[in-house]
C-alpha positions as CSV (number, residue, x, y, z in Angstrom):
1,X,-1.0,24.5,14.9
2,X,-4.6,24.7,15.2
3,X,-6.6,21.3,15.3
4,X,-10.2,21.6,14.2
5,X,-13.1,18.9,15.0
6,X,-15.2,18.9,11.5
7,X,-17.9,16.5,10.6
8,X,-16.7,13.1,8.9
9,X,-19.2,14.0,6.1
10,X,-17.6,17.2,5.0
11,X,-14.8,15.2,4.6
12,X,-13.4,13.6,1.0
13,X,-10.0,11.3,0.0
14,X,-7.9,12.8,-2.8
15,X,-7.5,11.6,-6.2
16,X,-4.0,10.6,-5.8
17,X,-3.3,8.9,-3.2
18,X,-0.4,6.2,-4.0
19,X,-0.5,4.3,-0.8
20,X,-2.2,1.1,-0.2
21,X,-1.7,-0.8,3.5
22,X,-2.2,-4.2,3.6
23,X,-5.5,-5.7,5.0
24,X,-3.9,-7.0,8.5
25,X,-2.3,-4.0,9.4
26,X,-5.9,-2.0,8.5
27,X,-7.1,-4.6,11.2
28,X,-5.0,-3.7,13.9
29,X,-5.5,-0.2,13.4
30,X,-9.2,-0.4,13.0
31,X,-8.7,-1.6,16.8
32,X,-6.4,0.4,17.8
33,X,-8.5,3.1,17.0
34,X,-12.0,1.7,18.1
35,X,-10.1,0.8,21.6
36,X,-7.8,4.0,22.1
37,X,-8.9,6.4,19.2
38,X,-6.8,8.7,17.2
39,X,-3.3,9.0,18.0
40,X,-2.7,11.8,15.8
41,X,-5.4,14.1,13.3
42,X,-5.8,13.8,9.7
43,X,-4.5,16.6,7.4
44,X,-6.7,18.1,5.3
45,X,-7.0,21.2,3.1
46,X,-10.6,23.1,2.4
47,X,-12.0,23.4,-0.9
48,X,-15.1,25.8,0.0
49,X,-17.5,23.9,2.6
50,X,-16.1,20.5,2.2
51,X,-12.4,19.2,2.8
52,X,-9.9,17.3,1.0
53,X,-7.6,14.6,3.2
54,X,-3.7,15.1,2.4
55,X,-2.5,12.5,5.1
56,X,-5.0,10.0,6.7
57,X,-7.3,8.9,4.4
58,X,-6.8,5.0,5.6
59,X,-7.6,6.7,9.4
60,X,-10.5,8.7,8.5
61,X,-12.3,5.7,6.5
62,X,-11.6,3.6,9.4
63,X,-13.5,6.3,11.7
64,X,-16.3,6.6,9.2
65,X,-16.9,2.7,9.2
66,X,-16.9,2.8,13.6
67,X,-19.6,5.4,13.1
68,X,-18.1,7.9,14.2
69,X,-19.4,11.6,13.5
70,X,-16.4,13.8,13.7
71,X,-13.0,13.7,13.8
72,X,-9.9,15.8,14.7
73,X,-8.1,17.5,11.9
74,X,-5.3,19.3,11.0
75,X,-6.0,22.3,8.3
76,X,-3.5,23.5,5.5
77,X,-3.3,25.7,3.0
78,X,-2.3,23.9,0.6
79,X,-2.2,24.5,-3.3
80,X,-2.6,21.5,-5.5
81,X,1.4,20.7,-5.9
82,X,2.3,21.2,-2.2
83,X,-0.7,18.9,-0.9
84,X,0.7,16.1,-3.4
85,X,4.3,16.6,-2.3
86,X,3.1,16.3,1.5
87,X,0.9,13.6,0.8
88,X,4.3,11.9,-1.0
89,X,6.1,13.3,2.1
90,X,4.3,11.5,4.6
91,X,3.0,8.3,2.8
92,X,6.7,7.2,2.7
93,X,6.5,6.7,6.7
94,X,3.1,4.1,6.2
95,X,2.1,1.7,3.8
96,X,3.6,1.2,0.2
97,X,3.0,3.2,-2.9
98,X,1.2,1.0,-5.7
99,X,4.0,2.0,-8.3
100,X,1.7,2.9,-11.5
101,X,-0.3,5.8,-9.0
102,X,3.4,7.0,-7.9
103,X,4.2,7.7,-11.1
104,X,1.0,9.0,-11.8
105,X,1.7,11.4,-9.0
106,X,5.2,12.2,-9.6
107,X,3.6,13.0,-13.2
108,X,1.4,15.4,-12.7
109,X,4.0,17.7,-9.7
110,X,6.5,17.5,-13.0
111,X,4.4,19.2,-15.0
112,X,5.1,22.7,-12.6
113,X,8.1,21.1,-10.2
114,X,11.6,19.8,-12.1
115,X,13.1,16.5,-11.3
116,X,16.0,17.9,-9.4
117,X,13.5,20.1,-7.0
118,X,11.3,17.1,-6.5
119,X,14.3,14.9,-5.2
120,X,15.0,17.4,-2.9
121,X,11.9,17.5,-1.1
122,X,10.7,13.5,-1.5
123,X,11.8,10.4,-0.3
124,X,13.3,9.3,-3.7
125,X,16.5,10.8,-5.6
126,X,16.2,11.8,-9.7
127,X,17.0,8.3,-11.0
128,X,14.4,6.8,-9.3
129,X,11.9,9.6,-10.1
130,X,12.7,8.7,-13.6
131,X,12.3,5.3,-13.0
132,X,8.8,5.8,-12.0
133,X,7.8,8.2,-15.3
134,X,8.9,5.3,-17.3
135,X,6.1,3.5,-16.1
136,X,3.8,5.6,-17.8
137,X,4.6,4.0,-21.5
138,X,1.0,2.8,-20.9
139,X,-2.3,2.1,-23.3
140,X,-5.0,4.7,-23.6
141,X,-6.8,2.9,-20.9
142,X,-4.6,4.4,-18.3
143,X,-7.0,5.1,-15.4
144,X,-8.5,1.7,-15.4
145,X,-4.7,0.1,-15.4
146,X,-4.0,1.9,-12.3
147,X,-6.9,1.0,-10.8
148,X,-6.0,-3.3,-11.8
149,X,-2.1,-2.5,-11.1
150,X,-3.5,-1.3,-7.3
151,X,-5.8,-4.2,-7.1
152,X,-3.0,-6.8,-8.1
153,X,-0.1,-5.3,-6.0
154,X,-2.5,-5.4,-3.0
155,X,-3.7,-9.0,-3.7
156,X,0.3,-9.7,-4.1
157,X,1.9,-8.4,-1.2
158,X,4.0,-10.5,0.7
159,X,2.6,-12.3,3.7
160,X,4.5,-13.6,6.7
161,X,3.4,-16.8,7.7
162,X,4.7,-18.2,11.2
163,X,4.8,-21.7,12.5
164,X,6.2,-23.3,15.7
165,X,8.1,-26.5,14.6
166,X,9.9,-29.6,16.7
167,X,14.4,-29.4,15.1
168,X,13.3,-33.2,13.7
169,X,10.2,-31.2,11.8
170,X,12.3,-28.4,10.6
171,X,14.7,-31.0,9.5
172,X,12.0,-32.6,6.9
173,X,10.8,-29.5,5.7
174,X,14.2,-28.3,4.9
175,X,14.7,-31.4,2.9
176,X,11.4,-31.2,1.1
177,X,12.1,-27.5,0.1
178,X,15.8,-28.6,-0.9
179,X,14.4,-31.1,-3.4
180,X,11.4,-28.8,-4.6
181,X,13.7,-26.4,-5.2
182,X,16.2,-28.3,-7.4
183,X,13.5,-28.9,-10.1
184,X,13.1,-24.9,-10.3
185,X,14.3,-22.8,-13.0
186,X,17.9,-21.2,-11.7
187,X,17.4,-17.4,-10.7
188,X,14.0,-18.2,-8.7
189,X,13.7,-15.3,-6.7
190,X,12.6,-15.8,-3.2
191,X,13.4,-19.9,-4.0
192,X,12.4,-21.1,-0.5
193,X,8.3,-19.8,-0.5
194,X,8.6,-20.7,-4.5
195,X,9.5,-24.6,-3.6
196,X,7.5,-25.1,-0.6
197,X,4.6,-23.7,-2.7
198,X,5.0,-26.2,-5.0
199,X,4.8,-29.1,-2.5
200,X,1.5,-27.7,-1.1
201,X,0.3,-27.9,-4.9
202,X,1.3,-31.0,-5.5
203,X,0.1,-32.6,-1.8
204,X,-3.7,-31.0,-2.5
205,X,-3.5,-32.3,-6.3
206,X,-2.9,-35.7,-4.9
207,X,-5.7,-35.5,-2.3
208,X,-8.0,-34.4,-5.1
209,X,-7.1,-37.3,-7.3
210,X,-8.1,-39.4,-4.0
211,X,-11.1,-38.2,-3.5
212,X,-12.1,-38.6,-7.0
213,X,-10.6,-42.1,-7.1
C-alpha cells in the first residue's frame, strides 16, 4: 500500500461524514499529534487534482490548524458507495455517529446497495439499519435539521466528571442525591446526575436570591 505525501490544500472533507468526537478527546489528539505527529495516514480518494478524505477528516483539520503543509495519505479508488461504506466501516472504531447523518448515509448507499448487503459489510445488522431510515420522516428543511441534530448531540454528550472525596463526604452526597431523587418522576433515566443536578440548581438559585437580597 502506497502512502503518498500531498499538500493539505489539495485536500477536502466529504459530505457525509456521520462522526462527531467530542471536544476533549479533539484536545488530546490535537497534542498527541503536535508532540508525536501522525500515527497512522488519512484515506483519501482523488477527484481530478484535488482529494476527498474517506477516514481522517478530524486528523487532517487538526494538521491544517498546527500549520502544517502536507500530510501522509493513503489513496483509494473508491467509487461513491464503497468510500461511504469504508468511511461507515472505519468511523465505528472513533467517535459517535450523530444519528440523523447516519441515516442520511445509510440513505443514500440504499438507493444502489439492499439492506441485507449493507448489514453484511457495516457495523450494524438490518433492524438497526431500519431503525436509522426511520429517522428520515423529517420536514422539507432536512439539511438544516441535520446540521441542529449534529450541533445538539455534540453539545449533549455525556461528560465524566471526577472528584476525590473523604467516606464522611461521599456519605452526604449520597444522602442529598437520595432525597433529590425521590421528588423525580419514576423512570428518570440516569437518576443519579438527574438529582444531583437538581441540587446544584437549587444551591445557585438560593445564592442568587442572596445576592439580590
Amino acid at each position: 500500500m502506497d502512502i503518498k505525501i500531498l499538500k493539505i490544500e489539495q485536500i477536502s472533507p466529504n459530505s457525509y461524514n456521520p462522526n462527531v468526537i467530542q471536544e476533549d478527546i479533539m484536545a488530546k489528539l490535537r497534542a498527541e499529534i503536535a508532540h508525536k505527529g501522525l500515527c497512522e495516514p488519512i484515506i483519501v480518494r482523488q477527484a481530478g487534482d484535488t482529494y476527498t478524505i474517506v477516514d481522517g477528516e478530524h486528523r487532517w483539520l487538526i494538521c491544517k490548524e498546527l500549520g502544517w503543509q502536507e500530510i501522509p495519505c493513503i489513496v483509494q479508488d473508491y467509487d461513491d458507495s464503497e468510500a461511504k461504506i469504508k468511511t461507515l466501516q472505519l468511523n465505528y472504531m472513533r467517535g459517535f455517529p450523530v444519528p440523523i447523518r447516519l441515516a442520511s448515509l445509510i440513505h443514500d448507499l440504499n438507493k444502489e446497495i439492499p439492506l441485507e448487503d449493507l448489514a453484511r459489510r457495516l457495523p450494524y445488522d438490518e433492524p438497526q439499519l431500519m431503525n436509522n431510515l426511520e429517522l428520515l420522516k423529517l420536514p422539507e428543511d432536512f439539511g438544516m435539521e441535520i446540521e441542529r441534530q449534529a450541533m445538539e448531540d455534540s453539545n449533549e454528550m455525556p461528560m465524566v466528571v471526577s472528584f476525590v472525596l473523604y467516606k464522611n463526604q461521599v456519605d452526604v452526597i449520597e444522602q442529598a442525591i437520595k432525597i433529590a431523587g425521590e421528588s423525580l418522576p419514576e423512570g428518570t433515566k440516569n437518576l443519579k446526575a438527574v438529582a444531583l443536578e437538581k441540587i446544584c440548581t437549587e444551591y445557585v438559585a438560593s445564592q442568587l436570591v442572596k445576592s439580590e437580597a
